[in-house]
C-alpha positions in Angstrom: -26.3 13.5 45.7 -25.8 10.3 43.7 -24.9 7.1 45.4 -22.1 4.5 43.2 -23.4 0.9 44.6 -21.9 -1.1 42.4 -17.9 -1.7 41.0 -16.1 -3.8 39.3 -13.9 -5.6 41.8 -16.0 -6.9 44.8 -19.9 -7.1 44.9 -19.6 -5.8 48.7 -16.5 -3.8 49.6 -15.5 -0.9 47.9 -11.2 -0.4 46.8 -9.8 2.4 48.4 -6.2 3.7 47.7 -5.5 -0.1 47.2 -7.2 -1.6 50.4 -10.7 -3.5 50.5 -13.0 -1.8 52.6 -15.9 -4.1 53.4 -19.6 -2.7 54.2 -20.8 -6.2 54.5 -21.9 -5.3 58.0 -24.1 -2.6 56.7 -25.3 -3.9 53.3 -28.3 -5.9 52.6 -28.8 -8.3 49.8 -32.2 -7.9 47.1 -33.6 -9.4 44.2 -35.1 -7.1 42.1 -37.3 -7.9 39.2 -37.6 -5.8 36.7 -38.1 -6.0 32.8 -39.0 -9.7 33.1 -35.6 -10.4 34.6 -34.3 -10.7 38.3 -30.9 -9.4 38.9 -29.3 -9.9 42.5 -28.0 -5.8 44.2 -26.3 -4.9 47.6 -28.0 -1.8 49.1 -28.2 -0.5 52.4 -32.2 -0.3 52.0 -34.8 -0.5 49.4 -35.4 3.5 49.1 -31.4 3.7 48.4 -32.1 0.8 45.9 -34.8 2.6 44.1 -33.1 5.6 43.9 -30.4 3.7 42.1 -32.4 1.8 39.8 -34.1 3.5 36.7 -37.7 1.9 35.2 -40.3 0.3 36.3 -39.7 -2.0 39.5 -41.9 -4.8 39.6 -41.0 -6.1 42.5 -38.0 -6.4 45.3 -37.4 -9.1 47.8 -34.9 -8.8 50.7 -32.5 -12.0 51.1 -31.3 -13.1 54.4 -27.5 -12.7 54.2 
């Protein structure tokens, strides 16, 4: 089963048959490093996070939200 964390109209919610449904509640926020950058993700935990991601992970750090 493959998960779709990310869209191209909120970094959070999720468009639905034209309403926003937010999973802020429920979502964490990470920095990830990887490839010598760091790039900022939403996930609901690191294991879902590293299923997403593909390469090497050099390192992830949970934010507080």
């Amino acid at each position: 089963m493959h998960y779709y964390l990310g869209n191209s109209y909120f970094k959070n919610a999720i468009p639905t048959l034209g309403y926003k449904v937010p999973f802020a509640d429920v979502l964490r926020r990470y920095w990830v490093r990887q490839y010598g950058s760091i790039q900022e993700y939403y996930a609901t935990d690191k294991t879902a996070l590293r299923n997403y991601l593909c390469g090497k992970i050099d390192e992830i750090i949970e934010l507080q939200n």
